[in-house]
C-alpha positions in Angstrom: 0.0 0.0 0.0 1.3 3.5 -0.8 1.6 5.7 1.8 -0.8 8.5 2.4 -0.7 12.1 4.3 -3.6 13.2 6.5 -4.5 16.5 5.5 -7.0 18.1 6.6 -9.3 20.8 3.6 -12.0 23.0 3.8 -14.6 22.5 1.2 -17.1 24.9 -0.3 -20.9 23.4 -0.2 -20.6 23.3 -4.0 -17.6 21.8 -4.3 -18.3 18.8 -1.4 -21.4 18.3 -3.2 -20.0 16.9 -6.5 -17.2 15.1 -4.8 -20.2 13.5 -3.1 -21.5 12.9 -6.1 -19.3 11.5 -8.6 -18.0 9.7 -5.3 -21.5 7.9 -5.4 -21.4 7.4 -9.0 -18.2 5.7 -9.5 -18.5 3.9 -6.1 -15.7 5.4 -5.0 -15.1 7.6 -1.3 -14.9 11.3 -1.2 -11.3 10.7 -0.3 -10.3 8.7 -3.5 -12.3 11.2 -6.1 -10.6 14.3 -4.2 -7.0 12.7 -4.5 -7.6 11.8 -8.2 -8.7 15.5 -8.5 -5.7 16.7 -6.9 -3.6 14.5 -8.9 -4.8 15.9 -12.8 -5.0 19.5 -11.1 -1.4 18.9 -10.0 -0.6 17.4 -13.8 -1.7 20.1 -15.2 0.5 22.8 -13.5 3.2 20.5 -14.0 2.4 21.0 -17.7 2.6 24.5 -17.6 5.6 25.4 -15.7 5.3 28.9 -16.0 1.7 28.9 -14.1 -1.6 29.3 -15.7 -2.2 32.2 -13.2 1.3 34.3 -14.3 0.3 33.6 -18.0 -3.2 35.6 -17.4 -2.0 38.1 -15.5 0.7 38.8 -18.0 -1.8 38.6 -20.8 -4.0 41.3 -18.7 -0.8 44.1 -18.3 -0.3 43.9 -22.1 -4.1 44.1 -22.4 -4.0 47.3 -20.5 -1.3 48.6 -22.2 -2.7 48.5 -25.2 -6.0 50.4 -23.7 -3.9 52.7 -22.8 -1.5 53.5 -25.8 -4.7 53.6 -28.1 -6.4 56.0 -25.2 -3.0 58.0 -25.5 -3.0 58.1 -29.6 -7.2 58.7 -30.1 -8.6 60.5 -27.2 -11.3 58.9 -24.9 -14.9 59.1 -26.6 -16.9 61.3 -25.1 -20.2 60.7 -26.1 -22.9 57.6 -24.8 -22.2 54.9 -26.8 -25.5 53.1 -25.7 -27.7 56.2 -25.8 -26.5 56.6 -29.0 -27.2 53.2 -30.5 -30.3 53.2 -29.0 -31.5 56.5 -31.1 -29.8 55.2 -34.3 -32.0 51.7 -33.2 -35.1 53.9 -32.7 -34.9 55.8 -36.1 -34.1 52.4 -38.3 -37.5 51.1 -36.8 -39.3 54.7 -37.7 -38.6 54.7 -41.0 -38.2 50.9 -42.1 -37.3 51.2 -46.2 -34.9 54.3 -45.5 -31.2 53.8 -45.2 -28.9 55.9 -44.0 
């Protein structure tokens, strides 16, 4: 037998719920379906060795930089985008054959 670790987790409802679940389902305990859990989560940073979490936040700085360089180069709009649709909306359903 391979030796285990106690370790002791606190569960949201949610997620205790499904463990239950597929628990039942596969006729497995909690304990096994949780372990086999940790063990693809645990794959799966292993695959990514740079962390999913650094990659996003990386990916949201650049996002933001770009906001910022096109904010920098055009201006920010001043007008009300929806306000505006709305009317444009509004007058396509007044006059149906016209385009504009």
């Amino acid at each position: 037998m391979i030796q285990k670790y106690r370790a002791q987790i606190l569960l949201e409802p949610e997620q205790h719920n499904t463990l239950q679940e597929i628990a039942h389902r596969e006729g497995h305990s909690i304990s096994e379906v949780a372990r086999e859990v940790i063990r693809l989560g645990l794959q799966a940073l292993e695959m990514d060795p740079e962390n999913l979490w650094a990659k996003r936040m990386a990916a949201l700085e650049e996002l933001n930089q770009l906001r910022q360089e096109i904010q920098e180069e055009r201006g920010t709009y001043q007008g009300n985008l929806v306000d505006e649709a709305r009317d444009e909306r509004k007058r396509q359903l007044d006059n149906p054959g016209k385009a504009e």
